[in-house]
NUNULO-492263 format. One record per residue (C-alpha): x, y, z; residue in one letter; residue number from 0. Coordinates in Angstrom, 1 decimal, decimal comma. Layout:
residues N
[rec [X Y Z] "A" NUM] ...
end
This chain:
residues 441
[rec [-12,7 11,7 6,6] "X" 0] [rec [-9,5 13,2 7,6] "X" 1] [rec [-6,9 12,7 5,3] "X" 2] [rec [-4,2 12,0 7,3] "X" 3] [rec [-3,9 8,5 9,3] "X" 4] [rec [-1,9 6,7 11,8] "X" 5] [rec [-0,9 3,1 10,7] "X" 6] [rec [1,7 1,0 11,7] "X" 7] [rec [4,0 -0,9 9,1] "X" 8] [rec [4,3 -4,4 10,3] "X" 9] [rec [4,0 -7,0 7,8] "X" 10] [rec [0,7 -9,4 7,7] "X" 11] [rec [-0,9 -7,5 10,5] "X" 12] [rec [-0,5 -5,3 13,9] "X" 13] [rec [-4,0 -4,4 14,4] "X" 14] [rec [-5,8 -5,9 16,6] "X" 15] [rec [-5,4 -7,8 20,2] "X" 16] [rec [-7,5 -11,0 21,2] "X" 17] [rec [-9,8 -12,3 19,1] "X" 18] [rec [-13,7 -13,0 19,6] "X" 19] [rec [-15,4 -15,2 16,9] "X" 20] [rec [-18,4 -13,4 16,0] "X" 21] [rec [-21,4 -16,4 17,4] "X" 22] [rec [-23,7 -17,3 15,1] "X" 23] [rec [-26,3 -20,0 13,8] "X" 24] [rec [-24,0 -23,4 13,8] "X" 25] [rec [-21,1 -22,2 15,0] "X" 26] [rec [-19,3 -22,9 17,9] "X" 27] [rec [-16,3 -21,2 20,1] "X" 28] [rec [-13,9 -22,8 17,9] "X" 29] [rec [-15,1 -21,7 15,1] "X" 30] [rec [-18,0 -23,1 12,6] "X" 31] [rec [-19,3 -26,7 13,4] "X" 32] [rec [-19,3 -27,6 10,0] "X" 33] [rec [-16,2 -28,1 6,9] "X" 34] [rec [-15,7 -24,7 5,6] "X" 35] [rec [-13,3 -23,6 2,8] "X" 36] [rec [-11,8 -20,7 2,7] "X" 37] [rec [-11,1 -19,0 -0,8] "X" 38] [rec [-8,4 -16,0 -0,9] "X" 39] [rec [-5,6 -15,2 -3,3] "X" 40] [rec [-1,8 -14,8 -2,6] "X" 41] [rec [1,2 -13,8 -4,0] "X" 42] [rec [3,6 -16,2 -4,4] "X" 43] [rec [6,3 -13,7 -2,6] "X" 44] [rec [4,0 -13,8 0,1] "X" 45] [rec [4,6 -17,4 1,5] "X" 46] [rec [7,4 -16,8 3,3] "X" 47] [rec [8,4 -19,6 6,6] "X" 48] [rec [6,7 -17,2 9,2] "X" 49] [rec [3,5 -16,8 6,9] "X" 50] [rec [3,1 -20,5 6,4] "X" 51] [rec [3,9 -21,0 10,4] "X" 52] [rec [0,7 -18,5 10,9] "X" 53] [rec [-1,5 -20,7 8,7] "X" 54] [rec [-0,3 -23,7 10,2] "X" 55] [rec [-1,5 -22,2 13,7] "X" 56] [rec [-4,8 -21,0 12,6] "X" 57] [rec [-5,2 -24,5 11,6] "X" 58] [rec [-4,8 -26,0 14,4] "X" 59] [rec [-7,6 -23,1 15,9] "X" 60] [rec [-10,1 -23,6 13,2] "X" 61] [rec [-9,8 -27,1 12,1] "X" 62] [rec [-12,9 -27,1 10,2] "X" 63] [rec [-12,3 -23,9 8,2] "X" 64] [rec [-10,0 -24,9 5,1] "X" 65] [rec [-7,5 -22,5 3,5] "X" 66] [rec [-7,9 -22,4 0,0] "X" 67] [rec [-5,2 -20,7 -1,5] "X" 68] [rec [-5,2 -19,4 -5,1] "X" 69] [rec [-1,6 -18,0 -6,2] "X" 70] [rec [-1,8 -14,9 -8,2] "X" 71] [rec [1,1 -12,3 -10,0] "X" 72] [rec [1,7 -9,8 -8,0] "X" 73] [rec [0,0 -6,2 -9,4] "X" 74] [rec [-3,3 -8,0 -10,4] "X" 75] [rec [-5,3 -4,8 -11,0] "X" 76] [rec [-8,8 -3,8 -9,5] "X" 77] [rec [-11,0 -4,0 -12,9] "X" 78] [rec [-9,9 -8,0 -12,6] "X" 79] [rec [-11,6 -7,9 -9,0] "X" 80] [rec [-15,1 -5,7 -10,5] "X" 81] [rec [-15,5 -8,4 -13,8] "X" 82] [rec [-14,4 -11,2 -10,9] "X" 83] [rec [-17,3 -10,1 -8,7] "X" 84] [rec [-19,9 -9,1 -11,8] "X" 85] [rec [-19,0 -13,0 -12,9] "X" 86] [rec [-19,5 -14,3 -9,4] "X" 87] [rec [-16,0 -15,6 -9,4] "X" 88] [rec [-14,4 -13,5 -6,6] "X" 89] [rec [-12,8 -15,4 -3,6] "X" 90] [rec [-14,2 -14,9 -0,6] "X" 91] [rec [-12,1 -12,5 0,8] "X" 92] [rec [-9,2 -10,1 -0,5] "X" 93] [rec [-6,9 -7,2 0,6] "X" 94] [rec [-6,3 -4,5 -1,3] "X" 95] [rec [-4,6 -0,9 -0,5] "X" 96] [rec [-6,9 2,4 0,6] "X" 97] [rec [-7,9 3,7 -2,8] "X" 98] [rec [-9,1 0,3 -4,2] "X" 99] [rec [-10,7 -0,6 -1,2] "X" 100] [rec [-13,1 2,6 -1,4] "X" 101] [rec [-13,4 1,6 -5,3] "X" 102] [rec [-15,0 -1,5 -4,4] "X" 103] [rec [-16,9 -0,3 -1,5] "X" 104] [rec [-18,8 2,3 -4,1] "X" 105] [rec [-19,1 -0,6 -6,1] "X" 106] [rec [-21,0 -2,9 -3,5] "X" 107] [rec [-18,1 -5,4 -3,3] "X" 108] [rec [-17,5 -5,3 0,4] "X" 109] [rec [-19,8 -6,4 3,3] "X" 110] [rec [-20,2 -4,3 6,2] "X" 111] [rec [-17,9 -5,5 9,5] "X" 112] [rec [-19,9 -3,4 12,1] "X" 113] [rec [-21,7 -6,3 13,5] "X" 114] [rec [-18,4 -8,1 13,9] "X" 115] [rec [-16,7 -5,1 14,8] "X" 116] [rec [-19,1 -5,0 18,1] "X" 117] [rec [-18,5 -8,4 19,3] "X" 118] [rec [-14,7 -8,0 19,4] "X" 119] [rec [-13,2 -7,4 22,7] "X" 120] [rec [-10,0 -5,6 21,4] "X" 121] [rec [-11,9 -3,2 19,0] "X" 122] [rec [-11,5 -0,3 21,6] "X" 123] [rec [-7,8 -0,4 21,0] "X" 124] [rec [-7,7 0,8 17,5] "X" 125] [rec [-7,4 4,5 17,2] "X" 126] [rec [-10,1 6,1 15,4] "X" 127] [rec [-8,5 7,2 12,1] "X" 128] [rec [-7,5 3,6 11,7] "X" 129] [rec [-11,4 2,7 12,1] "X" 130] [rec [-13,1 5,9 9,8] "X" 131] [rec [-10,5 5,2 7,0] "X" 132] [rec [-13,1 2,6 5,4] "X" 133] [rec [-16,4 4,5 6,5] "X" 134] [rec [-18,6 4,9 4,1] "X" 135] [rec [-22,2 5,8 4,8] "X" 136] [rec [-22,0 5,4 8,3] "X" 137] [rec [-20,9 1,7 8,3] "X" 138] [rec [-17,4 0,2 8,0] "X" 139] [rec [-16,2 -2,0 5,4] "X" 140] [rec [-12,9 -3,3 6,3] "X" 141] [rec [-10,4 -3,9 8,6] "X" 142] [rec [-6,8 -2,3 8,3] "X" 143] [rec [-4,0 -5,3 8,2] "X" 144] [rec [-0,8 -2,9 7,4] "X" 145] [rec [0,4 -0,1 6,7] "X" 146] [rec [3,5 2,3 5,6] "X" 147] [rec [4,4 6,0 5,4] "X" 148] [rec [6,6 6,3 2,2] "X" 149] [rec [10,5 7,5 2,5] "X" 150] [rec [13,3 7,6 0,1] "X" 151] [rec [15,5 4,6 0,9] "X" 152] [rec [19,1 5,6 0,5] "X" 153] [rec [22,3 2,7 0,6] "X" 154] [rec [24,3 4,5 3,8] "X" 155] [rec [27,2 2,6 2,3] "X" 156] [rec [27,6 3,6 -1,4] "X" 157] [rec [26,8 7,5 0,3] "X" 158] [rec [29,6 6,9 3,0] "X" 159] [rec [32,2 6,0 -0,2] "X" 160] [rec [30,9 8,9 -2,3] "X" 161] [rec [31,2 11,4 0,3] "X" 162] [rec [27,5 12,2 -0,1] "X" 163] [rec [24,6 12,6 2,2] "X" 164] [rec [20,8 12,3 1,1] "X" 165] [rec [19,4 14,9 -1,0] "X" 166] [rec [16,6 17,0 0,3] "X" 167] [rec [15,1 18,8 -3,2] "X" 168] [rec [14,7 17,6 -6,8] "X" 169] [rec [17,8 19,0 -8,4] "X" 170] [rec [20,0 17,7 -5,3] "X" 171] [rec [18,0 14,0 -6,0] "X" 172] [rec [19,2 14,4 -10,1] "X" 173] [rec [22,6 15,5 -9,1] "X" 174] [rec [23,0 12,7 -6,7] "X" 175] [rec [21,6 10,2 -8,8] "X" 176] [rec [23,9 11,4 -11,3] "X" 177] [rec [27,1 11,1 -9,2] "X" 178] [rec [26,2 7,5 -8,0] "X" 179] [rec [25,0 6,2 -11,5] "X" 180] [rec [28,0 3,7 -12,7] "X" 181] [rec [27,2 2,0 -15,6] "X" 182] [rec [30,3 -0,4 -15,8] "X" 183] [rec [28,9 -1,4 -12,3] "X" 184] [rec [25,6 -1,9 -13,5] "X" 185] [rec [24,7 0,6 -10,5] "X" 186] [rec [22,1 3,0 -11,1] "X" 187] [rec [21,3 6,0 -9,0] "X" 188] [rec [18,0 5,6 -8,6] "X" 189] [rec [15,4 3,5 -10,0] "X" 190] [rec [11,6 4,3 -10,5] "X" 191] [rec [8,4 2,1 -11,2] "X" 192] [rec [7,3 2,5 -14,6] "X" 193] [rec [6,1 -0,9 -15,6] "X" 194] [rec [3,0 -1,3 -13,7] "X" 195] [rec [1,2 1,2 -10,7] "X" 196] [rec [3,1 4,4 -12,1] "X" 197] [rec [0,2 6,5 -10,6] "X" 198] [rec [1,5 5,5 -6,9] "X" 199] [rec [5,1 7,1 -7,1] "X" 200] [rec [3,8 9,4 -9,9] "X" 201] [rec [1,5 11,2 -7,6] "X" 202] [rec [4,4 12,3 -5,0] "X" 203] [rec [5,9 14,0 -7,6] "X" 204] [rec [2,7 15,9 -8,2] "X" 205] [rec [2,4 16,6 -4,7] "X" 206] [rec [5,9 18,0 -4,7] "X" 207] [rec [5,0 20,2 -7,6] "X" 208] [rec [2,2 21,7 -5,8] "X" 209] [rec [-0,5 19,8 -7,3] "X" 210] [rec [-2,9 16,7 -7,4] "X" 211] [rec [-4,4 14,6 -10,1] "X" 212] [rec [-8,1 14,4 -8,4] "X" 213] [rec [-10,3 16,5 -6,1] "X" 214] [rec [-13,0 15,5 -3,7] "X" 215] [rec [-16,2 17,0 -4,2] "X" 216] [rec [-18,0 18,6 -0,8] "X" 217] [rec [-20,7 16,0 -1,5] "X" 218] [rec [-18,4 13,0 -1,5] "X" 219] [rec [-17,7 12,8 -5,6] "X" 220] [rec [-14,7 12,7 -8,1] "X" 221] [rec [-13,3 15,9 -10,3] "X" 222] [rec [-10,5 15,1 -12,4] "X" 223] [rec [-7,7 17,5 -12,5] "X" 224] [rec [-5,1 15,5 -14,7] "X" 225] [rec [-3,7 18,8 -16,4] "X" 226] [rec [-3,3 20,4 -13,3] "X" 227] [rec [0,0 22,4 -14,0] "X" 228] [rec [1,8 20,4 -11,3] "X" 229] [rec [1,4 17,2 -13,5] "X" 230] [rec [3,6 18,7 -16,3] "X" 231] [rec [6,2 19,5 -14,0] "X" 232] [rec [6,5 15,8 -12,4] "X" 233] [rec [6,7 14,2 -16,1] "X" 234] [rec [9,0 16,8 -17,1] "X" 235] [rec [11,4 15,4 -13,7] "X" 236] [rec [10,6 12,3 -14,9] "X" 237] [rec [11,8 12,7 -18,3] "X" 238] [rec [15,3 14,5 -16,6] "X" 239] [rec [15,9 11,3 -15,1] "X" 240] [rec [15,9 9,1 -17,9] "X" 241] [rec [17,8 11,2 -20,3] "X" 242] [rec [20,1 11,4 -17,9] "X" 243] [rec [19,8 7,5 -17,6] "X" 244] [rec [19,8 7,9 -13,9] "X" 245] [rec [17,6 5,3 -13,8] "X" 246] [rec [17,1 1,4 -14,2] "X" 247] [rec [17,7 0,7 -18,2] "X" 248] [rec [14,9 -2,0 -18,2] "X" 249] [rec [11,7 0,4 -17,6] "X" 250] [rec [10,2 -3,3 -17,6] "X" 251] [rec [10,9 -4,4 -13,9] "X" 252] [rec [8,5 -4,9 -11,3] "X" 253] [rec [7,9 -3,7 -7,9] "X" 254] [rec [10,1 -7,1 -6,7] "X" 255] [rec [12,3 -6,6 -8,8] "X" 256] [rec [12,6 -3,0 -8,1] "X" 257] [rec [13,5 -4,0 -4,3] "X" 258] [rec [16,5 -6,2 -5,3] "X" 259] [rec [18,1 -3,9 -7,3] "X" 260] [rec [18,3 -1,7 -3,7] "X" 261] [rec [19,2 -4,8 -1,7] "X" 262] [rec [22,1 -5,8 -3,8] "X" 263] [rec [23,4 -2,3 -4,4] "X" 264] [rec [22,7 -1,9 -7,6] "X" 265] [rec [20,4 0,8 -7,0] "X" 266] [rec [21,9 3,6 -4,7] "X" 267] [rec [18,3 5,0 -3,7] "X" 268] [rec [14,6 3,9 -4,3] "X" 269] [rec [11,1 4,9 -3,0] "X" 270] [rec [9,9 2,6 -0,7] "X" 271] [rec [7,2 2,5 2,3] "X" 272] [rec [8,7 2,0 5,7] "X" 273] [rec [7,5 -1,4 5,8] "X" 274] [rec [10,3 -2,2 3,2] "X" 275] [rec [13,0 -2,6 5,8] "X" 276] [rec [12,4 -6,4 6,5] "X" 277] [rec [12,2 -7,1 2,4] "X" 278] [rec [15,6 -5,0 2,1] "X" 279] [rec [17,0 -7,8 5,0] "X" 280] [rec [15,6 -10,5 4,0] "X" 281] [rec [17,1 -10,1 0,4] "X" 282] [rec [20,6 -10,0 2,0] "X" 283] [rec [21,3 -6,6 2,4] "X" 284] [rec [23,4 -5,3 6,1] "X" 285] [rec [20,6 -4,0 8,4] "X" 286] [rec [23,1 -1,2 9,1] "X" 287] [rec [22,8 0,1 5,1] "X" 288] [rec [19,6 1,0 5,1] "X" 289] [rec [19,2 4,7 5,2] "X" 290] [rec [15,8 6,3 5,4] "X" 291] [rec [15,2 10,0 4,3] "X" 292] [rec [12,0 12,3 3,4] "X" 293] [rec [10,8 12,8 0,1] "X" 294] [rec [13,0 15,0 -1,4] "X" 295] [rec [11,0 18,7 -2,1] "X" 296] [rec [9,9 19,7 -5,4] "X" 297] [rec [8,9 23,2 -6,9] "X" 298] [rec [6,2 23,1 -4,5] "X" 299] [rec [8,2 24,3 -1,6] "X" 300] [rec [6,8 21,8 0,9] "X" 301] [rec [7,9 18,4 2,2] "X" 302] [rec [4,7 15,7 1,7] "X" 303] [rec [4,6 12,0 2,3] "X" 304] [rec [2,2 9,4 1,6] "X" 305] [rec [0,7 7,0 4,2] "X" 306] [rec [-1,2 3,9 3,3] "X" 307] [rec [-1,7 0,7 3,9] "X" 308] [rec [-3,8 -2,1 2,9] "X" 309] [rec [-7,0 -3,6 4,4] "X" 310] [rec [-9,0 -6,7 4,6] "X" 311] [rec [-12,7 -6,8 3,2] "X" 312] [rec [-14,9 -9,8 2,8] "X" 313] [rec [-17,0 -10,4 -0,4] "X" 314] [rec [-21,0 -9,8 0,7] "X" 315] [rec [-22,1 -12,2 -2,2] "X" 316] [rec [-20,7 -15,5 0,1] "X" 317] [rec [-22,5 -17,5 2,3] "X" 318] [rec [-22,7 -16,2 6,2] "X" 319] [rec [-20,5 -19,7 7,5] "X" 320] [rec [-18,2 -18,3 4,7] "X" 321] [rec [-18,3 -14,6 5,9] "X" 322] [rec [-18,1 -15,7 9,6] "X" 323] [rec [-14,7 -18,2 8,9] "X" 324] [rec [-13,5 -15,2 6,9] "X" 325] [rec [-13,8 -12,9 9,7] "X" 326] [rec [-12,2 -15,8 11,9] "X" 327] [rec [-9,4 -15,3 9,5] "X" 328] [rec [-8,3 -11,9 9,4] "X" 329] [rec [-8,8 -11,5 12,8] "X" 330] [rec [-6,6 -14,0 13,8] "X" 331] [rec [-4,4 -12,5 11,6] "X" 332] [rec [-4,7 -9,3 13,2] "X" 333] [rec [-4,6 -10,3 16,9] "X" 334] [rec [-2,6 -9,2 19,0] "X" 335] [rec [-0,7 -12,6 19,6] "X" 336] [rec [-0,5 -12,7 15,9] "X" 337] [rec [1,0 -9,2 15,6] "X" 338] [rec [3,4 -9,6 18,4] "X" 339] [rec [4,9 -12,9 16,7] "X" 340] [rec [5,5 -11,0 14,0] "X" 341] [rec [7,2 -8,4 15,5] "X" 342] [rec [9,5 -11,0 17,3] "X" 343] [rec [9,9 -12,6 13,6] "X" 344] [rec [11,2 -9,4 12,2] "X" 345] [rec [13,2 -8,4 15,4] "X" 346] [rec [15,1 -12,0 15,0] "X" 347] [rec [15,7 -10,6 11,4] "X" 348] [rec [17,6 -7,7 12,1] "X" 349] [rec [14,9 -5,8 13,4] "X" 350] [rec [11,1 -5,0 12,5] "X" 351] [rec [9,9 -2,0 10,1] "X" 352] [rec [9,5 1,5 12,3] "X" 353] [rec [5,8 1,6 13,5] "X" 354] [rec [3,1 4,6 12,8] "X" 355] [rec [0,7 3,0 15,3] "X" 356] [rec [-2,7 1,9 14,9] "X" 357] [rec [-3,5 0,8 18,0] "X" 358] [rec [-2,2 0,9 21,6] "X" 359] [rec [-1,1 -2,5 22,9] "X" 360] [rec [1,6 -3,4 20,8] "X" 361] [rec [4,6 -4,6 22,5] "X" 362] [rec [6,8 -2,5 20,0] "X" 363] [rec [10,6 -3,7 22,2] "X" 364] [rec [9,9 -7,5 20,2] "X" 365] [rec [10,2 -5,6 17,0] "X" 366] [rec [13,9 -4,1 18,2] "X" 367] [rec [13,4 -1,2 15,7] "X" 368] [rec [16,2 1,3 14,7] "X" 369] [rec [15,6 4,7 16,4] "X" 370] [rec [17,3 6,4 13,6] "X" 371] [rec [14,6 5,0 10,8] "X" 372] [rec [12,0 5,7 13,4] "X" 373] [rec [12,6 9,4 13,6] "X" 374] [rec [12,4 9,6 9,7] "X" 375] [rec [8,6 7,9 9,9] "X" 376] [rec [7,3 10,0 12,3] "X" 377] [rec [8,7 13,2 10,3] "X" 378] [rec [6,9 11,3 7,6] "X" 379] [rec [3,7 10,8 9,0] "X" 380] [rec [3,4 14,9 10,0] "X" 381] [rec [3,5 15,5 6,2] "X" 382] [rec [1,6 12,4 5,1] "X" 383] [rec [-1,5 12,1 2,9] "X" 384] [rec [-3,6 9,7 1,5] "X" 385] [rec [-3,1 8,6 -2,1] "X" 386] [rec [-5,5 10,8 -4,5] "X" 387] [rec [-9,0 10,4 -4,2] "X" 388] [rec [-10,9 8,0 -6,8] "X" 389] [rec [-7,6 6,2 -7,5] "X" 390] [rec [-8,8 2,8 -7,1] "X" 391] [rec [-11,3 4,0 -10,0] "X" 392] [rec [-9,1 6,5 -12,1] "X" 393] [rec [-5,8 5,4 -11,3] "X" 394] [rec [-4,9 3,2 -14,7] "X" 395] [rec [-5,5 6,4 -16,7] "X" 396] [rec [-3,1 7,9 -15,1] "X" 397] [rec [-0,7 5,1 -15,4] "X" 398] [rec [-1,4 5,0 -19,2] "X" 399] [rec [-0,4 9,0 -20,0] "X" 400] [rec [2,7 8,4 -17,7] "X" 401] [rec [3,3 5,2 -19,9] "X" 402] [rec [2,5 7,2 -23,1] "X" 403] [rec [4,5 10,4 -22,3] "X" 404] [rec [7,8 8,5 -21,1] "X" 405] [rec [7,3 5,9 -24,3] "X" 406] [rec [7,6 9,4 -26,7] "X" 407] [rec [9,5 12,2 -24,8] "X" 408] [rec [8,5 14,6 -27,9] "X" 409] [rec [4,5 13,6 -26,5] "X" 410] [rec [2,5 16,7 -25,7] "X" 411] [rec [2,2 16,0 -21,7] "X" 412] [rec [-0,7 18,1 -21,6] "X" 413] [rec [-2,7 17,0 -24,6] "X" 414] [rec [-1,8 12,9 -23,3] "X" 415] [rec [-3,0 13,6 -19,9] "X" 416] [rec [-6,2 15,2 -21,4] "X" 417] [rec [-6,8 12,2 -23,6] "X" 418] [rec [-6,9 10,1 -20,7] "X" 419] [rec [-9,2 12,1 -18,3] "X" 420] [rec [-11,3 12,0 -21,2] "X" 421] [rec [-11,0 8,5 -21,4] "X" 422] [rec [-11,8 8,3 -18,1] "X" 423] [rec [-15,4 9,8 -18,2] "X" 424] [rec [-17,3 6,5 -17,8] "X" 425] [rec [-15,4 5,4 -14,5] "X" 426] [rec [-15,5 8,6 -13,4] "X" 427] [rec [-19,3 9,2 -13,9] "X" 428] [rec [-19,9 5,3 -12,2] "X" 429] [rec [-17,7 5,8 -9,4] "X" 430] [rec [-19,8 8,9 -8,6] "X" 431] [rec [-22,9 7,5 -9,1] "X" 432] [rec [-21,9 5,1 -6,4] "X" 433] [rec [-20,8 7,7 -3,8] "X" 434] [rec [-24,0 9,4 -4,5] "X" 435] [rec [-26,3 6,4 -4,0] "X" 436] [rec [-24,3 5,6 -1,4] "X" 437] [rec [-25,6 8,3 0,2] "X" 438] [rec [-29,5 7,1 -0,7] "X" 439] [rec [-29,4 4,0 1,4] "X" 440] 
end
């Protein structure tokens, strides 16, 4: 699989154009002939007017398919969903990003889409990155809803008044973050998450030193490389920042959370996908102050992004009028109607997130994106990679020697991150005994 994608970053879906109800026993063309609910989760940050609008018009589509929905905290974590599905307890279909995805496909949580994938008319427009980014085996396990190529976000105004422009390496980002921290303000140069997902930034910072946390394997499996020398140096950056309390003071904020301090100035610069834009807006801050840069480059020499995204599976453990209204679902979701309504919706906002295409019939003029933050993304994209491989397995020990080593700066980085990959043996050994029987069926 390659490991670099093209997505696009609209929110709730720009995949796919038209939809075609896959046919099947008892169904008809508006969907199933008899009641069927719907189980999913949401969060509640998620439920915004255009969301509830969307569901409101699938409705009207698919009266007989109900929409259950089950609110949930945002940052539920992927062991929930494996004891969920073990139990029998799972909804009956999710999203989740890349990495977890592939963690659950290896763990037999996500039915194949290939049969619906050949009855829909619009499946020839996705590109083929889009498509391969959930092959496993030869078949294809989900369908790609969103996606984002990962910038520093910078507030153009509070650089305009410091006379500053965006840094471009790590000291420049600590000096800057330095010169716009204000305590009596309560403005902080920066901010980083460190209360939940701390792999997901973390792992830039690796890549910026030069190094990764994982490696694939030529036959598909997981080696751990959580000591790689690169990891030291992106705790030790880490560490600079909060000694020189550059950073957020409560280390206990969330990803939400996170957003509004950059919305309401009160962080000068943040990591954030491109699909953040709209959230920035929508919390009240001036279109016009949103400042997009790359990552800044570390003592690796070389700039690197991330690209991601998040894609829709569908439990295979659920009945097939269950699978079949699911697959109504996200499709609908994902049409093109769908898509370009929510382009307009963002546009009418102050304009839509810039767009790393996944397919090649959006009418991208609804979205009225800024050219300037386009630019940034595509530069991004050229240097973007997927998140390391196995995180959807591996990921929480990473999080946890972040966690320990920022909790005690006097921690041995090394020996913590050790402790943890050792830890990590039993997920590591099941996650490749997937991938390799995987390769057995």
């Amino acid at each position: 699989m390659k490991r670099r994608v093209l997505i696009c970053a609209v929110a709730l879906a720009v995949l796919c154009s038209g939809m075609v109800f896959a046919s099947g026993e008892g169904e008809t063309a508006a969907g199933p002939a008899k009641k069927v609910v719907l189980t999913y989760y949401v969060n509640a940050n998620q439920q915004d007017d255009f969301v509830l609008a969307q569901e409101a018009r699938f409705t009207a589509k698919y009266p007989n398919i109900v929409l259950d929905k089950r609110i949930v905290a945002e940052g539920a974590s992927a062991p929930d969903a494996i004891a969920e599905f073990a139990a029998g307890t799972n909804p009956d279909w999710a999203s989740a990003g890349l990495p977890t995805v592939t963690n659950f496909i290896y763990n037999g949580m996500c039915r194949p889409l290939d049969d619906y994938f050949a009855k829909w008319a619009d499946f020839k427009h996705l590109y083929k990155q889009t498509v391969e980014n959930f092959n496993v085996g030869g078949k294809h396990y989900a369908l790609q809803r969103e996606g984002y190529a990962m910038v520093l976000c910078y507030n153009k105004s509070i650089f305009k008044n410091a006379g500053l422009q965006p840094p471009k390496t790590w000291d420049e980002y600590l000096q800057t973050a330095i010169k716009l921290t204000d305590q009596s303000k309560s403005q902080w140069g920066t901010n980083l998450l460190v209360s939940y997902w701390t792999e997901w930034w973390f792992e830039y910072f690796v890549w910026m030193a030069g190094g990764d946390l994982t490696k694939q394997n030529p036959d598909g499996t997981l080696k751990l490389t959580f000591t790689d020398p690169a990891v030291k140096k992106a705790v030790e950056f880490y560490r600079k920042m909060v000694a020189a309390k550059v950073i957020q003071p409560d280390l206990s904020l969330d990803y939400g959370q996170l957003q509004n301090q950059f919305s309401t100035g009160r962080a000068a610069m943040t990591l954030y996908g491109s699909d953040g834009n709209h959230n920035f807006v929508n919390q009240g801050m001036k279109p016009q102050d949103v400042g997009y840069a790359l990552l800044p480059v570390g003592p690796g020499g070389k700039p690197v992004s991330q690209v991601g995204g998040a894609g829709y599976f569908i439990y295979p453990n659920i009945s097939k009028d269950k699978a079949d209204a699911a697959w109504a679902y996200i499709s609908f979701i994902a049409s093109k109607e769908e898509s370009d309504l929510a382009l307009k919706n963002q546009g009418d906002k102050g304009g839509a997130d810039p767009q790393v295409l996944i397919r090649d019939d959006l009418d991208i003029s609804l979205g009225k994106i800024n050219p300037e933050l386009q630019a940034v993304v595509d530069q991004a994209t050229k240097v973007g990679r997927l998140e390391f491989y196995g995180k959807g397995a591996v990921g929480s020990y990473v999080d946890q020697a972040l966690r320990n080593c920022l909790a005690n700066p006097g921690a041995d980085i090394t020996k913590e991150f050790q402790a943890q990959q050792d830890l990590a043996r039993d997920a590591l050994d099941k996650f490749n005994a997937a991938v390799l029987a995987s390769k057995k069926k």
